[in-house]
N, C-alpha and C positions, 0 to 999 in steps of 0.2 A: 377375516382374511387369515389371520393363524399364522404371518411372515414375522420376523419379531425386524426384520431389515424395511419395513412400510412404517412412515410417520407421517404426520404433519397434518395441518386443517385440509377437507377436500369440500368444495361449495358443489350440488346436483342442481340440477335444473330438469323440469319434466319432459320427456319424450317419449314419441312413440317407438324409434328406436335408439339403443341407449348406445353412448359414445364408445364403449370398451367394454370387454367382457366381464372385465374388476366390477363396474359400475351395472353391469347386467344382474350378475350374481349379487349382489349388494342387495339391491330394489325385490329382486325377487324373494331374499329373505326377510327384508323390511315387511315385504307385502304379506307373505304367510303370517307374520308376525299379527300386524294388521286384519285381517281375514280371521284369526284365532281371538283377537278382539272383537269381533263384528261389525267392524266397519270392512265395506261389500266398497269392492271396487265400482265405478258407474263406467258402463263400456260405451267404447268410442265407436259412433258410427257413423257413417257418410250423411251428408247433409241430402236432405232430401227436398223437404218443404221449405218458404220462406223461411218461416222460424227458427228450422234447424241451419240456413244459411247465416243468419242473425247470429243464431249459437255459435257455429265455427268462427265467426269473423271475431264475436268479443273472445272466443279462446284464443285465437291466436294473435290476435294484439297481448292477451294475459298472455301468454309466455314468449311472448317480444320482450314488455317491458321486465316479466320473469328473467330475460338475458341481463339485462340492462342494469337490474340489479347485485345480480350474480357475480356482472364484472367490476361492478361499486365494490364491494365486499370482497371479492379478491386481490382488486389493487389498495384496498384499506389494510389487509390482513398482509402482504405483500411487505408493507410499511412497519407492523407489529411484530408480529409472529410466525411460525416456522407452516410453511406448506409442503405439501404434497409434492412430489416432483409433477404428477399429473393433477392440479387444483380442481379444473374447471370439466367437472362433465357433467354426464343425462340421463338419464333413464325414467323406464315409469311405475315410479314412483307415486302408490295409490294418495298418498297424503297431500303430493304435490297439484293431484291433479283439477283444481278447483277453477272455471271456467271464469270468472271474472274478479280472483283476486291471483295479484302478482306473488308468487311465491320461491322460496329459494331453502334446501337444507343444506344444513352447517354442519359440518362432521368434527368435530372439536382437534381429535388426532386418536390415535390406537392405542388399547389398552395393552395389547401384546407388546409395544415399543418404551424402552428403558425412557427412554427421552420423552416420547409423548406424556409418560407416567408422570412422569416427575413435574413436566409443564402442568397438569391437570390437578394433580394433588396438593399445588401452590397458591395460596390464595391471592397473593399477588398477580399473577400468573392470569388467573381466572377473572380477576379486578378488571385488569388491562385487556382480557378480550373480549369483555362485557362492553368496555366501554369505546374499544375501538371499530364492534359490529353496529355497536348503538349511533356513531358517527359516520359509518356505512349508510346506518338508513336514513339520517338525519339528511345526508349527503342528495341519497335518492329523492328524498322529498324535494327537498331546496333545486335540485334540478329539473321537478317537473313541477317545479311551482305552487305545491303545494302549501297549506300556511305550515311556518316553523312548528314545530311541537318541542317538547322538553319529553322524553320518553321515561328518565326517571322519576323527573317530578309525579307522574301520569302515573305510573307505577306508585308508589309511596301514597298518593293520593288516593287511589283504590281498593288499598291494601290498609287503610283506617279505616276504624271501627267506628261505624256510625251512630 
């Protein structure tokens, strides 16, 4: 973006088309990004056969509940830390776009922003919205019922050497 007046956390969600132009332009440089990594967008096509009827319907419940999380983690982050004037948008986003797991990106806040900077380079700062997106998904879970998890423990735990 290159405004040094743009700050705060902005949460995307995947679509086909994207909610703003800010959020257009975003994704499209994500994904060249992406693309120079080699990871190859997979293109969206109209449902044809059973199968691909099957396909469409788990994609779009994955970014149902893709919303559903989005708006967990915005009203968490809401509660913490500083957003976006505009938090919540879309676009397509090649990383986001994976047909049967719920996914959401988290924009921390802007490097061009005096404020964003100073939030990011605090480790306190960083502490606290570690652990208030970790209570986002904990949240998410706990509401669809899934079993509680401990996501740091889970971490720490995987992260020793066998």
């Amino acid at each position: 973006m290159g405004e040094t007046s743009v700050e705060g956390a902005t949460v995307y969600t995947v679509s086909a088309r994207a909610s703003d132009a800010a959020a257009a332009k975003t994704a499209e440089k994500e994904n060249l990004a992406d693309r120079a990594a080699g990871l190859a967008a997979a293109p969206e096509e109209e449902a044809a056969g059973l199968g691909d009827i099957l396909y469409d319907l788990a994609r779009r419940e994955t970014r149902a509940y893709s919303r559903v999380f989005a708006r967990t983690l915005i009203a968490y982050w809401r509660t913490f830390g500083h957003l976006n004037k505009n938090p919540d948008r879309s676009a397509g986003f090649v990383v986001l776009k994976a047909f049967d797991t719920p996914s959401a990106l988290l924009e921390l806040g802007y490097l061009s922003s005096e404020h964003d900077l100073a939030r990011l380079t605090s480790a306190e700062w960083r502490e606290r919205a570690a652990d208030s997106t970790a209570q986002a998904i904990d949240r998410y879970f706990a509401e669809r019922g899934a079993p509680k998890t401990e996501p740091a423990q889970e971490v720490a735990a995987s992260a020793r050497p066998q």
